[in-house]
N, C-alpha and C positions, 0 to 999 in steps of 0.2 A: 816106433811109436811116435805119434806126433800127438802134440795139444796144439787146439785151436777151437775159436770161438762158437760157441753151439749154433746154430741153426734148428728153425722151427720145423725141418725137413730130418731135421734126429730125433724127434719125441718119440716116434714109437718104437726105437732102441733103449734110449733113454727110459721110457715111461716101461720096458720088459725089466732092465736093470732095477727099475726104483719099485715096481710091484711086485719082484719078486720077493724084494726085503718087506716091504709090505702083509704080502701073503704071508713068508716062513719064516720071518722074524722080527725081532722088538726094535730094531733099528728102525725104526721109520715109526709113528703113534697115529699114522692116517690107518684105517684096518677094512677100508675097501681102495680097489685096484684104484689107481689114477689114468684117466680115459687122454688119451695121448695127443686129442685138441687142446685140453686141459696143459698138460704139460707144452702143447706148441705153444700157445697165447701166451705164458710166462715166459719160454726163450725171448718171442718175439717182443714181449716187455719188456726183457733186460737190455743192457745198456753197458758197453765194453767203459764208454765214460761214466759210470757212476757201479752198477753191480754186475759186474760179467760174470758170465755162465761157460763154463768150459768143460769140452768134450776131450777124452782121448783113444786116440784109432790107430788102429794097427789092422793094414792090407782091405782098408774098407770097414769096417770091422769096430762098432762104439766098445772099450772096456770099460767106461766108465763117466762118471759125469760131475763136477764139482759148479755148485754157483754160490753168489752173496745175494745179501738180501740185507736190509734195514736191521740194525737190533732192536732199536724204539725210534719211535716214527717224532719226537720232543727231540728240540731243535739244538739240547747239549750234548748230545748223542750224535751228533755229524761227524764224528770224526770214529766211530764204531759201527762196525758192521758182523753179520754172522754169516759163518760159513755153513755148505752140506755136501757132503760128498756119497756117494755110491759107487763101488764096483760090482764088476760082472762076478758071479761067484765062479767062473773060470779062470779070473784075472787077477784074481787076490792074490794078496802073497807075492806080487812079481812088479813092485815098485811102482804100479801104477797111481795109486791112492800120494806117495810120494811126489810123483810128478806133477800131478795135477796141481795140489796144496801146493808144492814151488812155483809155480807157473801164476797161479791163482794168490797167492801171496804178493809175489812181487809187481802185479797190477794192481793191487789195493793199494800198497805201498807207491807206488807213481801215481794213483790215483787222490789220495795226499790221506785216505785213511790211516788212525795211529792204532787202532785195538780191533783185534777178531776175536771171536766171542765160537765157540762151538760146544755142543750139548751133545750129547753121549749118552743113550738109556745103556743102562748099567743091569748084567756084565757085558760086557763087550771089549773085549780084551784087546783084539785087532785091532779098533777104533781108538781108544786110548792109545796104543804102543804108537800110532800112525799121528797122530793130536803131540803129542811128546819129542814122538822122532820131530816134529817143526818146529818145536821149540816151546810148546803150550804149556800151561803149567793149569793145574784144577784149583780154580778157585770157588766151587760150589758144588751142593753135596744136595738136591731134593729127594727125602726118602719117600718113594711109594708115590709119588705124585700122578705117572701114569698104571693105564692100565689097561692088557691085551692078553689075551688066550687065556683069561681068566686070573690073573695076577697082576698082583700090584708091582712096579716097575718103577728103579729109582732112577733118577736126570740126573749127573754130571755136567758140570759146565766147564770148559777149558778158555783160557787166554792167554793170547800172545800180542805183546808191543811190538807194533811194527820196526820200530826207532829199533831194536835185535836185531830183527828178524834179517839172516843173513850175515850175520856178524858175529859168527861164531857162536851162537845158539842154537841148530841144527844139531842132532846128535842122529847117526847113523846105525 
């Protein structure tokens, strides 16, 4: 498996990954498909210097997909950003979500960001165990904020200080 920077020529790997979650589950609060131009224009707007977007492949092959993005766009928030990740539901379970988040961490981290911020609709067990294995810790709790397939759906937020991250805050 390699990780490496996405390309607007993976959306529509990418955008089968991120609609699935979309379609069959609460992981995602967008509740129609995302059309894979859509998904290219944002690779093609990220930026390995400022919020990189990263792929990881195996024999050709996307399992998954992690980027940043802005937390608040207010000018004392530079130094925070939020993560999102997707895997393949083939690929779960097999360290990939790990990879990525290491990979994607320690360019934030060279990047000179100090707080990642990720949000988790709850339950999501996977998501949390994967948010923790990096070292996150939940610092927020929105009950019932969203809501899809007809129920109300709670937001978790998780963060991790870069100034850790990699210093023995990883738990495996």
């Amino acid at each position: 498996m390699i990780i490496r920077p996405a390309i607007p020529a993976d959306a529509p790997a990418i955008a089968a990954i991120y609609n699935h979650a979309i379609i069959h589950t609460i992981a995602s609060f967008w509740t129609e498909p995302r059309p894979d131009a859509e998904i290219a224009g944002e690779i093609a707007a990220s930026s390995e210097d400022t919020y990189p977007w990263l792929v990881a492949e195996h024999s050709n092959h996307i399992l998954g997909s992690a980027w940043s993005k802005p937390w608040n766009p207010r000018t004392a928030y530079q130094h925070t950003c939020e993560v999102t990740i997707y895997i393949a539901p083939d690929a779960q379970g097999q360290g990939v979500g790990s990879a990525l988040y290491t990979d994607l961490f320690a360019r934030l981290r060279a990047i000179g960001y100090k707080h990642i911020i990720g949000g988790i609709s709850l339950p999501n067990e996977a998501s949390v165990r994967l948010h923790e294995r990096m070292g996150m810790k939940q610092v927020a709790l929105f009950p019932g904020i969203g809501e899809k397939f007809g129920t109300a759906i709670d937001v978790g937020y998780w963060q991790v200080t870069l100034d850790d991250f990699g210093r023995g805050t990883m738990r495996t």
